[in-house]
C-alpha positions in Angstrom: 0.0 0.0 0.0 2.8 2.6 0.5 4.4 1.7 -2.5 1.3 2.6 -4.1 1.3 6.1 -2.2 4.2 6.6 -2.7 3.7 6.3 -6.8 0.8 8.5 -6.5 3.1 11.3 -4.5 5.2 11.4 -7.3 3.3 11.5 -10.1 1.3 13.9 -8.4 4.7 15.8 -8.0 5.9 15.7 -11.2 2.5 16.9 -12.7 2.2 19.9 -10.4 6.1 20.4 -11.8 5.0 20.3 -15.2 2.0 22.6 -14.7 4.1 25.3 -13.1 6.7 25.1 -15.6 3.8 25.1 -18.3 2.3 28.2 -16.5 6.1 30.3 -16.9 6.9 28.8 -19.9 3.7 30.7 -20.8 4.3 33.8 -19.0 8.1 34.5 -19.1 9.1 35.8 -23.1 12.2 34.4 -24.5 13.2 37.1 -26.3 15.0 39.5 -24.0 18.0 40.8 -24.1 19.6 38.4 -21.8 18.5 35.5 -24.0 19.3 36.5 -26.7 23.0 37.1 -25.6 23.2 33.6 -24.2 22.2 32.4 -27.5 24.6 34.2 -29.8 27.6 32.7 -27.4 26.0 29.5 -28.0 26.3 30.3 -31.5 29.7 31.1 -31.3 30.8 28.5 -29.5 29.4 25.7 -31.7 32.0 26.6 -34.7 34.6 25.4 -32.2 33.0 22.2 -30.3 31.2 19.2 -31.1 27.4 19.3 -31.8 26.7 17.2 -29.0 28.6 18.7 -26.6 26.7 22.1 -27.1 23.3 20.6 -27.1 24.2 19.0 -23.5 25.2 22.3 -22.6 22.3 24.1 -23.9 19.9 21.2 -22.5 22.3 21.9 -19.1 21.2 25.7 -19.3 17.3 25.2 -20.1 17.0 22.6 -17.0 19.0 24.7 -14.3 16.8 27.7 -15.7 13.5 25.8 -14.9 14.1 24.5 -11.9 15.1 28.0 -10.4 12.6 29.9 -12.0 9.9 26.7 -10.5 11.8 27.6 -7.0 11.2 31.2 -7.8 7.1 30.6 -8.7 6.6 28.5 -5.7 8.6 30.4 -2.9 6.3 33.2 -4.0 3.4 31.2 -3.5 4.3 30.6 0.1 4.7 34.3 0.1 1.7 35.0 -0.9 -0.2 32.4 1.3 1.6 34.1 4.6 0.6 37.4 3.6 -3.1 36.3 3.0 -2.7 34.5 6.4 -1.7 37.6 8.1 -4.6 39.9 6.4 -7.1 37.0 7.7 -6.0 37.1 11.0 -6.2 40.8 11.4 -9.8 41.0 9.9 -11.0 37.7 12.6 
């Protein structure tokens, strides 16, 4: 039975993941200036390295960006729930 939980935990987990990543990926452009410079060194760099190597890299980049701007989204929601927390309390 707790093997069977446990499943459930994580693919509840890794759904709620996807759906806040969805949600940015949605909401955050990918044209900005910083992206943009990221991706002419990327350019660069490919004349002088193996394919391969640069898509690991790139695929490298795009995770670590993700998962921090995921940290980012839900650390604001546990701002957000505090604050509505404290407003509640003051008006019971």
């Amino acid at each position: 039975m707790d093997k069977g939980n446990s499943m459930n935990n994580a693919k509840t987990e890794k759904l709620r993941n996807y759906t806040i990543i969805a949600r940015l990926d949605d909401a955050i452009p990918l044209n900005t200036a910083e992206w943009l410079a990221v991706e002419q060194q990327l350019n660069q760099i490919s004349e002088f390295v193996p394919i391969s190597l640069l898509n690991s890299l790139t695929e490298a980049i795009i995770n670590y960006a993700d998962d921090q701007a995921r940290r980012g989204y839900l650390l604001g929601q546990e701002d957000l729930v505090a604050e509505l927390r404290k407003k509640a309390a003051k008006i019971a």
